[in-house]
C-alpha angles and dihedrals in degrees: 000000000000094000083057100039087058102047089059093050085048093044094047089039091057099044089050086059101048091049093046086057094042097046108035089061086052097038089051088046102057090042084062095041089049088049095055097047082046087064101043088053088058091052093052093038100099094039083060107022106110097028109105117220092020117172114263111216081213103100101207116193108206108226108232108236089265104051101134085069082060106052091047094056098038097107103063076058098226093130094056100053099042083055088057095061097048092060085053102061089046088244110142098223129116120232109232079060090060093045087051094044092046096054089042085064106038082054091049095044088047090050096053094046096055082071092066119357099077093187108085103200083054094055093041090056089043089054092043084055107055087030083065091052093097094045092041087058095050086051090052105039080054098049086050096057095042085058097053091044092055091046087051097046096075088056085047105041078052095057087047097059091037078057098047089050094049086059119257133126129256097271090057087053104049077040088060097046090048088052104032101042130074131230145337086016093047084055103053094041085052091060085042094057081036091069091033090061093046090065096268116152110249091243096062095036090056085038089056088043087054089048092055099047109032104201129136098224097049078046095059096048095052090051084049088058096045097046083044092044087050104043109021098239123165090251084171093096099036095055085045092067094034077067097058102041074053101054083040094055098047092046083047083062096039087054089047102052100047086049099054088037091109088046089054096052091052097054089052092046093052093048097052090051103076084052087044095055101033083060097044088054088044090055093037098038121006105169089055084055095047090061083083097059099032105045126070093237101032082058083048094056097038086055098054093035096061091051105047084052091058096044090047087045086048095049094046089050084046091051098041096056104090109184118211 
């Protein structure tokens, strides 16, 4: 009992020393930090005192209502990522709220289905499924706005080097795409010319751009500016035709899409047959139905039914986008 009593003094002496190292550095840091920006707030303070709604240079990131979620699992690093990808889509939630709000479905679902589903591998993927809903709406929110930037990023890459022609250095053009376009590309070259203004250098103000909106071309661009901003080379010509291999590329997948229209139908068709039928039968006959759920073997081939229907509906997604 001794022996006990002191290995738990030992052990909670020892990780109150560790977190006293690992927190008092970091606590000292962000006070000086904080005492800096503070500063830096008076200074501006009668440029700015009297205007109503002025910009603060304090950038505040509002903690969701379960952030403490957030801050468990954030080392997987599955919050983070999936933060990044609601910024990306423009949403303004915060992702251990859509991890909450995900599990509390996926328990609820499971629960109700208890009620009427009796295969429970059936009702855990139907739980998983819904469960997935919130996340599946960020990634498509995401993948909608890519798209619409990338659309955009031909017209823009075009007033730049209009710009460029007409004279004037890297910062007016990125000046005149954050003013003449339109969103989602205005918004982001706003935040661009945002750190710019706040005394950021222009490299890591296009790299952050490039981590926000993760597409090669604008990629490839940003990498055209920097090698022009470092060694003085005439990039006009060179985004010129960046534009065009752009516009080619997005006509190539137009012309893809309507031609493989008929194909995609089908596909669709083909996965949601097995679920037509299976409910016919269920409102026609459904004692000839509850064999697969009531019976040893009928649970057996459900089972392996419903799973042979999601991997065929995965690998036909796989095989149907096609990456340019």
């Amino acid at each position: 009992m001794f022996l006990l009593v002191a290995f738990l003094v030992f052990s909670a002496a020892m990780f109150g020393v560790a977190y006293y190292v690992w927190t008092v550095p970091q606590q000292e840091a962000a006070r000086v930090l904080e005492a800096r920006l503070r500063g830096a707030r008076s200074s501006l303070g009668s440029a700015t005192r009297g205007k109503r709604g002025a910009s603060d240079i304090v950038r505040h990131e509002r903690r969701g209502s379960f952030a403490v979620l957030g801050d468990f699992v954030n080392w997987i690093g599955v919050v983070r990522r999936l933060q990044v990808h609601i910024q990306q889509a423009n949403l303004p939630y915060r992702a251990a709220d859509i991890v909450a709000i995900s599990i509390a479905i996926g328990i609820l679902c499971f629960l109700v289905f208890d009620l009427f589903v009796g295969i429970f591998l059936l009702r855990l993927g139907l739980a998983c499924a819904l469960a997935c809903l919130p996340i599946m709406y960020i990634s498509r929110q995401r993948k909608a706005r890519m798209k619409k930037f990338e659309d955009q990023l031909p017209d823009a890459i075009d007033l730049f080097t209009r710009t460029m022609r007409a004279g004037h250095n890297i910062h007016s053009g990125l000046e005149t795409i954050a003013a003449e376009t339109s969103d989602p590309v205005r918004m982001e070259f706003r935040k661009v010319m945002e750190e710019l203004a706040l005394g950021s250098q222009i490299e890591p103000a296009l790299h952050g751009l490039g981590e926000r909106i993760p597409i090669i071309d604008l990629k490839f661009f940003i990498t055209g500016l920097i090698l022009q901003r470092q060694t003085g080379a005439n990039m006009v010509a060179v985004l010129e035709n960046l534009s065009v291999l752009v516009r080619e590329r997005l006509n190539m997948a137009a012309k893809l899409n309507a031609h493989t229209a008929q194909q995609r139908y089908s596909a669709a068709l083909l996965c949601l047959l097995p679920v037509v039928v299976g409910l016919g039968f269920w409102v026609l006959k459904p004692d000839y139905v509850r064999l697969l759920w009531t019976d040893p073997v009928g649970t057996k081939f459900f089972t392996y039914a419903i799973i042979s229907e999601t991997v065929g509906i995965l690998v036909i997604r796989k095989v149907a986008d096609i990456k340019f």
